[in-house]
N, C-alpha and C positions, 0 to 999 in steps of 0.2 A: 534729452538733457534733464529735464524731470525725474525720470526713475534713478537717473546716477549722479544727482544733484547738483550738475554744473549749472549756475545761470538761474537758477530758481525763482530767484525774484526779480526779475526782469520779463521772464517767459510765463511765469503762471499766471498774472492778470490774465493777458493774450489770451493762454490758453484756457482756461474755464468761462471766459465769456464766450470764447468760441465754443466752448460745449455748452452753457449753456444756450443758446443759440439755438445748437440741435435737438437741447432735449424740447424747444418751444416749440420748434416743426415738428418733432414726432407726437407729442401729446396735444397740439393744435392749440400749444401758445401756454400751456399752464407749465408752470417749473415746480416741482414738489420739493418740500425739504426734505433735504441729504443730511443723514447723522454715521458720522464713521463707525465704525462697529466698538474700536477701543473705548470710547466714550462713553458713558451713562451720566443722563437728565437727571437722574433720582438725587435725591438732598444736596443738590447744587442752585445756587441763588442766580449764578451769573455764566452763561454759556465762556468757553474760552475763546480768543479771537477769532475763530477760525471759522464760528457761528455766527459774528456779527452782522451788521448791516452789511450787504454786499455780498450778500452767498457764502456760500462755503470756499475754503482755500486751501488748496491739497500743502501749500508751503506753511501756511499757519497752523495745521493741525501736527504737520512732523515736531513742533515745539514742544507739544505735550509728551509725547514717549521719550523724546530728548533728552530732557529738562530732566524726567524720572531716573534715567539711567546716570547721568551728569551727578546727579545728587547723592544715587549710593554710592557712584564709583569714587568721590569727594568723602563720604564718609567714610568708605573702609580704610583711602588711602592717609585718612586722617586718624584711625584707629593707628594703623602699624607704622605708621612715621617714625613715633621714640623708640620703636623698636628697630628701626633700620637705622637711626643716627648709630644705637648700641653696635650693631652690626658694623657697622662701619668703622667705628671707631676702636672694634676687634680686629678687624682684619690689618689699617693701615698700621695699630701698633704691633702685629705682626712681622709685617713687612720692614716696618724701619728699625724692628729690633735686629732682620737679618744683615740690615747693613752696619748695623755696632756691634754684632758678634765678630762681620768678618775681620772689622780694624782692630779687635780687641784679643782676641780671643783663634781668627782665621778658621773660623767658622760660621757658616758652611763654609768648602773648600775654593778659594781663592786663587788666581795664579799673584796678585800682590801679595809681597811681604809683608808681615805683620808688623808694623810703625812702634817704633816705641811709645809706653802709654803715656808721659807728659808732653810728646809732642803735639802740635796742633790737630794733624790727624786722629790721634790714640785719644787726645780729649775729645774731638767729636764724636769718634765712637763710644765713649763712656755716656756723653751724654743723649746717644741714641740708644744705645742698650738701657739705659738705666729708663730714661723718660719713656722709650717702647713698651717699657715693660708697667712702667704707671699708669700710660694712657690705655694700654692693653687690660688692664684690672680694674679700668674705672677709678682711680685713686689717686686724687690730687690732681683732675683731669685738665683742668684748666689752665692752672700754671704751668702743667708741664709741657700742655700742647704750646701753649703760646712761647716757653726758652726753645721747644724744637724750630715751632715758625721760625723765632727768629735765627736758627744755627741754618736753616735750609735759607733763607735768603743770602745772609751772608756767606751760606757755601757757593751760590748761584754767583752772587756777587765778585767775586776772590777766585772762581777755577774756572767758571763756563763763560761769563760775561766778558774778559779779554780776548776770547778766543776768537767770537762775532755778534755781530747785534742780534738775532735771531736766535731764537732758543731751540728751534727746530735745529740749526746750523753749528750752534756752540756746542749740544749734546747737554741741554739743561732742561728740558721737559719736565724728568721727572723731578730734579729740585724744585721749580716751580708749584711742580702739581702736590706736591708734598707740603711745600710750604703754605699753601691757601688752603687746606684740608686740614694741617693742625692750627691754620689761623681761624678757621669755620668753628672747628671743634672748641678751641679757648672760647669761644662766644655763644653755642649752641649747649656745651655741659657733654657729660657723660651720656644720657638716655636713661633708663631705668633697669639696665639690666648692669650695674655699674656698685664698685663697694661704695662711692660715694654716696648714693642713693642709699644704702642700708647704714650705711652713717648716719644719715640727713632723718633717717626713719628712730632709728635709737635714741636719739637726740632729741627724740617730739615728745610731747606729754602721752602716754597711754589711752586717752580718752581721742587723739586726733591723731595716731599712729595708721598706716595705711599698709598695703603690702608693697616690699621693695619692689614687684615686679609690675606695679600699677601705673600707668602713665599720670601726670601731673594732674589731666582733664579729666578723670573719672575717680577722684576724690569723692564721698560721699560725705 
């Protein structure tokens, strides 16, 4: 259970007293200190728990390597974050521009017919096609995310929600999931890879100007 970490801190006391135990019988009662190899004493003030009073603790010394890898894997994922919002907010104005092409325009190809464009219909594909296309370019990102949030609720509202209570059952998923992604994005921004950002950049004084492609936190 120790080597595949089930139970660690319940079973390790247990088992290190009962080792050391044996090492007292083998060396005839002396227990020598144990330094794991990872570790080095050199210009450190304060052992890590693992050396405290109480022997060494095979569950206390896993904290150390842990902790290290926890820390870079937190900072890289915190380096490319603005760069996945952008991502993200590429691909889904993609997507929902393909569903204002097909009411609009019946493109891609469609087995429905093309709606006329003042109808209710023809206007929410106008206002997917157009808003796809600004949330797609980073440009005016946030107003336009949040009129789509609201056209996919009340599409969800108005076509899937009489059908049946469950969205799984109504065939409303993807309104849903559309609508809480350009409600994230009204409240998260473009990212940095976005025109608004090179807006936001033209707009600064010269002397605090930064590159459009810089994330917010590495400002200098």
């Amino acid at each position: 259970m120790l080597q595949i970490g089930i139970f660690v801190a319940p079973v390790a006391p247990w088992h290190h007293t009962h080792r050391d135990r044996s090492w007292q019988r083998r060396r005839g009662g002396q227990n020598p200190e144990r330094t794991p190899r990872f570790y080095s004493t050199e210009n450190s003030e304060e052992p890590p728990s693992c050396f405290r009073r109480g022997g060494f603790s095979f569950a206390a010394s896993r904290e150390i390597p842990y902790k290290n890898v926890m820390c870079k894997l937190c900072n890289c994922c915190e380096k490319w974050s603005p760069y996945l919002l952008s991502l993200l907010r590429v691909v889904i104005g993609v997507l929902i521009m393909c569903h204002g092409g097909q009411k609009v325009f019946g493109y891609p190809a469609t087995r429905m017919a093309t709606p006329p464009h003042f109808s209710l219909i023809g206007i929410a594909g106008i206002l997917e096609l157009a808003g796809g296309l600004l949330v797609l370019l980073g440009l005016f990102t946030r107003p336009a995310a949040f009129i789509l949030s609201g056209q996919m609720a009340v599409a969800y509202f108005m076509v899937h929600f009489p059908q049946a209570w469950w969205p799984i059952h109504n065939g409303g998923e993807l309104a849903v999931i559309y609508c809480f992604v350009f409600f994230y994005l009204s409240a998260a921004g473009p990212g940095p890879l976005s025109l608004d950002r090179c807006r936001k950049c033209c707009a600064t004084p010269s002397d605090e100007k930064t590159c459009c492609a810089a994330p917010p936190d590495e400002k200098k």
